[in-house]
C-alpha positions as CSV (number, residue, x, y, z in Angstrom):
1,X,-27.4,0.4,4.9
2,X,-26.5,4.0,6.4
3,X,-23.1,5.5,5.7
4,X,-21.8,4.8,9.1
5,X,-23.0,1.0,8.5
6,X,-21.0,0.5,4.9
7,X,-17.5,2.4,6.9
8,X,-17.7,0.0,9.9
9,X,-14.8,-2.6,9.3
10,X,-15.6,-4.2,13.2
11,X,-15.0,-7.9,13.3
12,X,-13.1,-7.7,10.0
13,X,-9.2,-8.8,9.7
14,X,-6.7,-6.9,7.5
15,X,-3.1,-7.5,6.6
16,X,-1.1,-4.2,5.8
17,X,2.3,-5.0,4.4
18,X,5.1,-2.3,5.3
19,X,2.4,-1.1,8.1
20,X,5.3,-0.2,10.7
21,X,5.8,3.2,9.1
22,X,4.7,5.7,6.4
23,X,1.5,5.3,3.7
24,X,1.4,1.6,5.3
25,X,0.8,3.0,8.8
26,X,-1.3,5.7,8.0
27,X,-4.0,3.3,5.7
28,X,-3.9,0.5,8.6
29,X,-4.6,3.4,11.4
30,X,-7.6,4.1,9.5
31,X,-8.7,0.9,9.4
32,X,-8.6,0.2,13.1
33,X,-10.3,3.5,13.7
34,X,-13.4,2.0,11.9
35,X,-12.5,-1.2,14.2
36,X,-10.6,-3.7,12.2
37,X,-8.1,-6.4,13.3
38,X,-4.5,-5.8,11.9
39,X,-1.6,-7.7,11.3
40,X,1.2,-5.5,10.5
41,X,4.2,-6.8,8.9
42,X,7.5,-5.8,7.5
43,X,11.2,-6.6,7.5
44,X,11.5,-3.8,10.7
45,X,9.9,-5.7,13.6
46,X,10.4,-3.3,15.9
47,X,8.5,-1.0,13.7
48,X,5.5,-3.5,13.6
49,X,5.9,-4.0,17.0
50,X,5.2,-0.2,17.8
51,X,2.5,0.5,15.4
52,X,0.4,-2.8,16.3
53,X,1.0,-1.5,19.9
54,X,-0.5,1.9,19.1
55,X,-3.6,0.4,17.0
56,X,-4.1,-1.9,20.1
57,X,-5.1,1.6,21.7
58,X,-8.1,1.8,19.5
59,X,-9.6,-0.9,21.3
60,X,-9.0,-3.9,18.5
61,X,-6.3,-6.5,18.1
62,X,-3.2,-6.5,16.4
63,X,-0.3,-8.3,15.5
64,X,2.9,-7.4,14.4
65,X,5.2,-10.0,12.2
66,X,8.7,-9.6,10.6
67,X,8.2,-10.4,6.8
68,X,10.4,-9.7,3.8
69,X,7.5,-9.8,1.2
70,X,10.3,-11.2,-1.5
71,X,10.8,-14.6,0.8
72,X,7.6,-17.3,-0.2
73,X,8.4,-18.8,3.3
74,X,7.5,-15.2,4.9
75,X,4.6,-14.9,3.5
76,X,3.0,-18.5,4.2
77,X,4.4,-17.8,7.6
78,X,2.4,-14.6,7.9
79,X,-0.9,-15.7,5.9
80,X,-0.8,-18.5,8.3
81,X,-0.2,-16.7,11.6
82,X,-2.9,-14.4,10.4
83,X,-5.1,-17.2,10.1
84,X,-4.3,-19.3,13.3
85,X,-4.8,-16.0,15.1
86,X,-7.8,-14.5,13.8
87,X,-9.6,-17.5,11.5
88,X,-10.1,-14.7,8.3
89,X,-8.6,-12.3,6.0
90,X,-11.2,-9.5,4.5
91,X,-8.4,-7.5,3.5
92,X,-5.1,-6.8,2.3
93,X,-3.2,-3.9,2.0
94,X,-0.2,-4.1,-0.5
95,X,1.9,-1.3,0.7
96,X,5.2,-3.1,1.2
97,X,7.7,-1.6,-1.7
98,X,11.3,-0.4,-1.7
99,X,13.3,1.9,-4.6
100,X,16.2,3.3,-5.2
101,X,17.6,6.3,-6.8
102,X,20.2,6.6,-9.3
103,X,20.9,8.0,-12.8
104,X,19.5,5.7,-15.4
105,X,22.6,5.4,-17.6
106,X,24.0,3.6,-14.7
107,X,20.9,2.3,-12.9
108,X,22.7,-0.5,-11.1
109,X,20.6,-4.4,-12.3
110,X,21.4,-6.0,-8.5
111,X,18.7,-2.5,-7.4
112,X,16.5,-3.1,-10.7
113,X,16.1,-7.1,-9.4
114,X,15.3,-6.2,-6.4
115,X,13.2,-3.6,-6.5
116,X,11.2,-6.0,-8.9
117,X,11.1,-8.9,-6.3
118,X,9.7,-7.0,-3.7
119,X,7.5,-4.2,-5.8
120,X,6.0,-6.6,-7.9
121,X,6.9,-10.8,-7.1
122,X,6.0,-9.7,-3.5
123,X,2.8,-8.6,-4.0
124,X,2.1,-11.1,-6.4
125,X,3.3,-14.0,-4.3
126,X,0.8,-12.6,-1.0
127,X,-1.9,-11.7,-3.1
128,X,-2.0,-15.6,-4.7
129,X,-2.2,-16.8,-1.4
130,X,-4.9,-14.5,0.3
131,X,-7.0,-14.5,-2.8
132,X,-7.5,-18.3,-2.3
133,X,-8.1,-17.8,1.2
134,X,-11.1,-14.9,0.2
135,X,-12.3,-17.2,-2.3
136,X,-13.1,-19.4,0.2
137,X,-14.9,-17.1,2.2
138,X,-17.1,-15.5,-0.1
139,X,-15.1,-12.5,-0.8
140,X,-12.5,-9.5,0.3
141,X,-10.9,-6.3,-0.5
142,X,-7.3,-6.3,-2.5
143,X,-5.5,-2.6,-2.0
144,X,-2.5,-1.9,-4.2
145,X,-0.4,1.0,-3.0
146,X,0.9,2.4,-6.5
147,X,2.4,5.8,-7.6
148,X,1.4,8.4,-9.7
149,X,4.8,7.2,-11.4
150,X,3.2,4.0,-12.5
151,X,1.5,6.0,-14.7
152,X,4.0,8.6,-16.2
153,X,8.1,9.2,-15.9
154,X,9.6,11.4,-14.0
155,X,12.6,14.0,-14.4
156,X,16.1,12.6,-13.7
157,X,16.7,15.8,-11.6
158,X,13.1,15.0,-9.6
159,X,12.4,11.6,-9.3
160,X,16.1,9.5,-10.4
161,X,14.1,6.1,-9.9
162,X,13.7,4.4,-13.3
163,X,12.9,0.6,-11.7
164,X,10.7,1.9,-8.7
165,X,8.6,3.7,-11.8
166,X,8.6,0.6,-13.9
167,X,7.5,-1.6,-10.6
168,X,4.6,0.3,-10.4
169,X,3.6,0.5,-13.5
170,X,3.4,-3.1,-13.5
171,X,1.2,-3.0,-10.2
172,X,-1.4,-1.0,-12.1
173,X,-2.0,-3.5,-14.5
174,X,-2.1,-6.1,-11.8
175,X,-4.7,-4.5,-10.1
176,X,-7.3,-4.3,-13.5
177,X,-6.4,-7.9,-14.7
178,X,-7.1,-9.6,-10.8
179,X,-10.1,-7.2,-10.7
180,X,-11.3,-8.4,-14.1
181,X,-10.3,-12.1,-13.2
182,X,-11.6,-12.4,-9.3
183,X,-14.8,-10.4,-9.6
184,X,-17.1,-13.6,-9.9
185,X,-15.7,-14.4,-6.6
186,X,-16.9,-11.2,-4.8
187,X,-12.7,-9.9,-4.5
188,X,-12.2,-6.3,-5.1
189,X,-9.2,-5.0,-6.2
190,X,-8.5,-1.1,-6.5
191,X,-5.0,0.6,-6.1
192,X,-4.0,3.6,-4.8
193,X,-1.6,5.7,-6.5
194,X,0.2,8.4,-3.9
195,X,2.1,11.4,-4.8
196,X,4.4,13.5,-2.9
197,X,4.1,12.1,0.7
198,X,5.9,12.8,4.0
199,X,7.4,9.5,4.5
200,X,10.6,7.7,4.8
201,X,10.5,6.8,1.4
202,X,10.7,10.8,0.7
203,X,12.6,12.2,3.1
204,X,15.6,12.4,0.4
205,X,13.5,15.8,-0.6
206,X,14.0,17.1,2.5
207,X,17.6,17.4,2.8
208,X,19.3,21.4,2.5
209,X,20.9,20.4,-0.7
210,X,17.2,19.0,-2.1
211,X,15.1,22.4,-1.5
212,X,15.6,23.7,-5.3
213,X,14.0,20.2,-6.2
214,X,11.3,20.8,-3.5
215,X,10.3,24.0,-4.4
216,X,10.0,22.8,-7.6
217,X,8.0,19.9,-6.9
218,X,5.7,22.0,-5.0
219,X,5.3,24.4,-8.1
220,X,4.0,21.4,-9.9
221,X,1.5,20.6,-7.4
222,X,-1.8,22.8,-7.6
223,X,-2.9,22.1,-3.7
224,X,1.2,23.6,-3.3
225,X,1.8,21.4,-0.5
226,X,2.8,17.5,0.5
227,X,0.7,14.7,1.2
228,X,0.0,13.5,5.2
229,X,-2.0,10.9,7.2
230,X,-5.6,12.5,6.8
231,X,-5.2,12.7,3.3
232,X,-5.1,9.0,2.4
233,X,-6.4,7.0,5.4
234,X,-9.7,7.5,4.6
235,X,-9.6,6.6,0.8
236,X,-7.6,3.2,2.4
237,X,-11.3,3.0,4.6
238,X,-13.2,3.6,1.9
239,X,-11.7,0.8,-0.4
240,X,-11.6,-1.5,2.2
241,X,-15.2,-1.4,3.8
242,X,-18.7,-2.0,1.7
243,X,-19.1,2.0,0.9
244,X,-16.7,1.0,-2.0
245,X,-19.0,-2.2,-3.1
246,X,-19.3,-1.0,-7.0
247,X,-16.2,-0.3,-7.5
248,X,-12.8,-2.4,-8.6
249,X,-10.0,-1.8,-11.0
250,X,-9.5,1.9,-10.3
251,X,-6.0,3.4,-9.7
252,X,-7.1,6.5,-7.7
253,X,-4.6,9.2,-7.3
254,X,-4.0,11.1,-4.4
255,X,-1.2,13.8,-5.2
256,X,-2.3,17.1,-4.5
257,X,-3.9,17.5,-8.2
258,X,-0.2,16.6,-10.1
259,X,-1.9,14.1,-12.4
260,X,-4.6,16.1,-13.5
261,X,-2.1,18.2,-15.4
């Protein structure tokens, strides 16, 4: 098989949770580029809505659905639109994920709870229910969307988010006990661990009153800069097509060279 062979994803469905924006959006424009299906979902339609319309662009098919990834009765509602609409699931992007920043002395338990339902139960609770599905058909490709914080803490001043750290923590070890536990049935399972990325979920580092934070941040980072679309799309590609057929259980980092420190 050539290299442009194992990168070609055409005829192939994916499901990116939290797709209508950021890391999500960036990972399931890559895929499309290489010619999968999508379904996009999240609790923003609207944001679904506009980036299934701009993948549509790339000549493939997608569908947005509203989905809170905590809710069991979303999910089987989007697993099973996904497979009344397109008969298959060959992969599944776990990017869906939500924190919250405050000091830990007071780190409020209604944020810890549900950060923890929708970090961790969520992507559990999806995961159960397309593995079956990829069982079925012979095989598929799991993606995790960690942090480099699963794997390290982070300054109060920096990073206040003592849950969201914990969550993914927890989504590390997921990903090396399903890879361990579905590799007899042909299902993959890598994670990716971003760093500092200009999203949503970051733009709290770009407020005036954050730039001492920022500049520090970026004093940390030996590439001095922060993450954007070309710099993770194509590691989401790679994961998800047969390039990355020897592989499963890695959490790859993608953070400017921070964790090699």
């Amino acid at each position: 098989m050539n290299a442009k062979e194992m990168f070609n994803l055409s005829g192939k469905t994916a499901i990116v949770t939290g797709g209508g924006r950021g890391i999500g959006k960036f990972i399931a424009t890559g895929l499309a580029e290489a010619g999968a299906n999508l379904v996009i979902a999240s609790r923003k339609l609207q944001n679904c809505q506009n980036t299934a319309n701009e993948l549509e662009n790339l000549g493939i098919k997608a569908l947005a659905l509203k989905m809170d990834v905590s809710i069991k009765e979303d999910v089987d509602h989007v697993v099973d639109e996904t497979m009344k609409t397109f008969k298959r699931i060959d992969i599944l992007v776990n990017n869906a994920g939500i924190t919250w920043g405050a000091p830990t002395l007071n780190f409020p338990l209604d944020k810890w709870e549900k950060i923890m339902d929708v970090n961790v139960k969520g992507v559990w609770m999806i995961t159960q229910r397309v593995i079956n599905i990829m069982k079925d058909m012979g095989g598929g490709k799991i993606i995790n969307i960690s942090s480099i914080y699963g794997a390290r803490g982070s300054l109060e001043e920096f990073h206040p988010a003592v849950a969201y750290n914990s969550s993914k923590a927890a989504i590390d070890l997921l990903t090396k006990n399903l890879a361990l536990k579905l590799a007899r049935y042909k299902i993959y399972v890598n994670a990716i661990a971003p760093g500092f990325f200009n999203t949503d979920m970051m733009k709290y580092l770009f407020q005036p009153e954050m730039k001492g934070a920022l500049d520090a941040i970026l004093g940390f980072i030996p590439l001095a800069r922060i993450g954007e679309i070309d710099d993770i799309k194509a590691l989401g590609l790679f994961l998800a097509s047969s390039a990355s057929n020897y592989m499963t259980g890695a959490v790859i980092p993608v953070d400017g060279g921070l964790m090699a420190m």
